[in-house]
C-alpha positions in Angstrom: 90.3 108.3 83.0 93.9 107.4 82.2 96.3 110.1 83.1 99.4 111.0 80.7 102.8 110.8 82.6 106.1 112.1 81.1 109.1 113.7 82.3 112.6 115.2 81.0 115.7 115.6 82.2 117.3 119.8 82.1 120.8 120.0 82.5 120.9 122.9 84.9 124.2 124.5 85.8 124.2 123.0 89.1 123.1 119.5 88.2 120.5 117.8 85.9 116.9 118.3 87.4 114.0 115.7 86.4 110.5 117.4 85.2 107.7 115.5 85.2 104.2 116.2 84.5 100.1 114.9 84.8 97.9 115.5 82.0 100.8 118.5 80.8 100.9 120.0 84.2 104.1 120.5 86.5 104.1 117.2 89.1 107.6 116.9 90.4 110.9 118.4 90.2 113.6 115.9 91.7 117.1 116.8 92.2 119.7 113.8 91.5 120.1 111.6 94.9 116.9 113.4 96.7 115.2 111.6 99.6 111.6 110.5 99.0 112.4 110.7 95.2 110.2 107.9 93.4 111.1 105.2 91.2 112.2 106.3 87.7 109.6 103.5 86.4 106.7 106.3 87.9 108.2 109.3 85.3 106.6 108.4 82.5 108.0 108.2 78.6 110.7 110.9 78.4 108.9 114.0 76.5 109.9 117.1 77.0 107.2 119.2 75.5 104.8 120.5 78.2 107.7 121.6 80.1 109.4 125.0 78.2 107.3 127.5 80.4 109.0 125.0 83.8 112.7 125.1 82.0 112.6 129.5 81.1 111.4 129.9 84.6 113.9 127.6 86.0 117.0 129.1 83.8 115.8 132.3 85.1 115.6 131.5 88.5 119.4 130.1 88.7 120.5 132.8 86.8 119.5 135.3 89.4 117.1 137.1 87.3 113.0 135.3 88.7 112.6 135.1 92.3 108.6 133.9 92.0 107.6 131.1 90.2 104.5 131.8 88.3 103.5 127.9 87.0 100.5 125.6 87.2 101.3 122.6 89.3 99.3 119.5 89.9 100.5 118.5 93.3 99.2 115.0 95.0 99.0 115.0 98.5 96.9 115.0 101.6 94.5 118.0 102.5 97.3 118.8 105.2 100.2 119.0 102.8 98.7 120.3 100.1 98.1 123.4 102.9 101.6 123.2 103.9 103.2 123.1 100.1 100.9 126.0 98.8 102.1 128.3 102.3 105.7 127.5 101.3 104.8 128.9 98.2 104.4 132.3 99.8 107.5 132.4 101.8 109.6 135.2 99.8 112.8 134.5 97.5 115.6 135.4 100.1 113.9 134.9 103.2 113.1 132.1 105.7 110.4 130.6 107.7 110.4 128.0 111.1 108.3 125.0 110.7 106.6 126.3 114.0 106.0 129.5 112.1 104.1 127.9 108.9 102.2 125.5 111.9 101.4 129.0 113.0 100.1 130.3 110.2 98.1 127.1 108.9 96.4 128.4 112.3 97.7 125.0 114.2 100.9 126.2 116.1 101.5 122.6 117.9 101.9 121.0 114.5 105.5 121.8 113.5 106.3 118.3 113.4 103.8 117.6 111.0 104.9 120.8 108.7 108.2 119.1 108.6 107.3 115.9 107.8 104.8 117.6 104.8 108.1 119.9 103.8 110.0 116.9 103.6 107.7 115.2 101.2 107.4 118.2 98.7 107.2 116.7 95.3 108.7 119.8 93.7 112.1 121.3 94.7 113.1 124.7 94.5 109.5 126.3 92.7 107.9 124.9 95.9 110.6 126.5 97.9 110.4 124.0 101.2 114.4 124.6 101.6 113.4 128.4 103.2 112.2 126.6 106.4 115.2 126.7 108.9 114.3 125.1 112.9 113.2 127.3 115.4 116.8 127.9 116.9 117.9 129.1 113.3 119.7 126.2 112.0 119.4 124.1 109.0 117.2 121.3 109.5 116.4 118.1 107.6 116.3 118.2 103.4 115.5 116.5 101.1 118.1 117.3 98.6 120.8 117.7 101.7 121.5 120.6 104.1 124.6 121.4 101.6 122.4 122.2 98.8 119.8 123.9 101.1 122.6 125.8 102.7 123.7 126.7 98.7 120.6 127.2 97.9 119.6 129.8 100.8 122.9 131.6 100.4 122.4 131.8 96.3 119.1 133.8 97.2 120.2 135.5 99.8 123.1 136.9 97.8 125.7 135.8 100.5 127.2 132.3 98.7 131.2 132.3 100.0 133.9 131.8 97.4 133.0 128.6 95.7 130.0 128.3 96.3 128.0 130.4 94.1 125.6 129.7 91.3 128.4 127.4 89.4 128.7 125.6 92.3 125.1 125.2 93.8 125.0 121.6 94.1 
């Protein structure tokens, strides 16, 4: 059966944000210049009706008023990364996790290569939040919007962005 591809484009506050959605389900989020981000030809006719529940909770979010995403999401992936995006999904707003910690917890601690290389493909930035895993020593590590906007992203949530770089200044 044919599935039904669209997408929009939401003029954030930080920067404009590409939607797009299977069958009038949540697929991708892509920030502008993002590693791994597909061709624009794969988005789909621009439409931007299945996404108003993904734009409220996004508006909330950078406002600093939703720090859980509550949406439906049709993610494509393998078994593995579809395990490693949904355990990102329970890493709380403000906090962080190692790779070697989410290998860990997918009960196989040796694979914190692979839980990086599954992070980096996460089809949906910021509601999947793969920018809270930091490497083992602490530091930033590989992103694929940049480790500026994961370092503005992790200090918006953590409440501790310096002097310009707060919410109007994100990315």
């Amino acid at each position: 059966m044919p599935r039904t591809v669209v997408h929009t484009v939401v003029d954030s506050p930080y920067e404009p944000l590409t939607l797009v959605a299977v069958d009038g389900v949540l697929s991708r989020v892509h920030m502008t210049g993002q590693r791994h981000r597909p061709p624009e030809e794969t988005f789909g006719a621009r439409d931007p009706r299945p996404f108003g529940e993904a734009i409220r909770q996004l508006d909330a979010y950078f406002a600093g008023g939703l720090t859980d995403f509550d949406l439906p999401l049709h993610l494509e992936g393998t078994p593995f990364q579809l395990r490693v995006w949904e355990r990102l999904r329970l890493i709380p707003y403000g906090e962080t996790r190692t790779y070697g910690e989410l290998a860990e917890a997918l009960g196989n601690p040796g694979a914190s290569r692979a839980v990086g290389l599954a992070n980096g493909r996460n089809p949906v930035s910021v509601i999947v939040p793969c920018h809270r895993v930091i490497g083992s020593g602490g530091g930033l590590t590989g992103y694929g919007g940049g480790l500026e906007r994961k370092q503005r992203l992790l200090a918006f949530e953590s409440g501790t962005f310096a002097s310009g770089t707060g919410p109007d200044r994100l990315f």
